[in-house]
N, C-alpha and C positions, 0 to 999 in steps of 0.2 A: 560473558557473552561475546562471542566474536562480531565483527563489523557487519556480517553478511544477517547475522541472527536482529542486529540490533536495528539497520535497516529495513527488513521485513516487518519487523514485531512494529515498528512507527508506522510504516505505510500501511499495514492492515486497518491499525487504530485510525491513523487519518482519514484512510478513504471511508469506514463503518461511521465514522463523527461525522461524514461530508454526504451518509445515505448514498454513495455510488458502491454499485458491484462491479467487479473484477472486469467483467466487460464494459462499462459503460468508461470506466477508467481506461481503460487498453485503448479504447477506441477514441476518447478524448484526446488522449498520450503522443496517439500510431503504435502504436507497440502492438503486439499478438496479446490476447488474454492468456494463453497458457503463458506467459511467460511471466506472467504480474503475481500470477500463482505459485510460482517458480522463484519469483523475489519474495513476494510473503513467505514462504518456507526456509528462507535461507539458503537456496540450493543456486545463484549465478550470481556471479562475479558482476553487478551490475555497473554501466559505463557513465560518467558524470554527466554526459549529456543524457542517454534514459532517467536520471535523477534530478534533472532540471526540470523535463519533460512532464515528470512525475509531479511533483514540487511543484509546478505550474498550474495542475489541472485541479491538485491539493489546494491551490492559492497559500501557500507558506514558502516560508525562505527552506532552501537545500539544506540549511543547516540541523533543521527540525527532525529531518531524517536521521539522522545521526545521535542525536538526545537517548544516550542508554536508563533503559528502564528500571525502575526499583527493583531491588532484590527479590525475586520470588512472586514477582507482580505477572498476575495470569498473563495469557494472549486474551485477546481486545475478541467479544464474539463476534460470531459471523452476523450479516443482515438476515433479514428472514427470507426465507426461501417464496419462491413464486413472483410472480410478475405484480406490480402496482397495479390496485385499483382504477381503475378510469373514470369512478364517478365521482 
């Protein structure tokens, strides 16, 4: 798994362990939410400080991001779709 694969596959698991969606991250972060979406997939060249950023809103060390996943070990599911409860 390449570096790009292996940091996305973490930061999905992280933020889905943390109950934040993609926006609520983004927005934590500053970062755009397509772009969180963009790192979850593997698709940008993410910069050590968007990965601090990250890591920060995570509440874990940088390094956590980087932890390559067991062999053949799924992607992390998605949260559930729709908006939280208010009551």
């Amino acid at each position: 798994m390449d570096a790009r694969k292996i940091i996305g596959w973490n930061l999905r698991k992280l933020r889905v362990e943390k109950g934040l969606s993609q926006e609520r991250l983004a927005l934590e972060a500053h970062i755009d939410r397509a772009y969180v979406g963009r790192v979850e997939r593997g698709k940008e060249n993410v910069t050590v400080s968007t990965l601090e950023a990250l890591a920060q809103v995570l509440d874990v060390p940088v390094a956590e991001l980087f932890v390559e996943p067991a062999p053949n070990a799924p992607m992390p599911p998605a949260l559930p779709g729709g908006r939280k409860s208010t009551r």
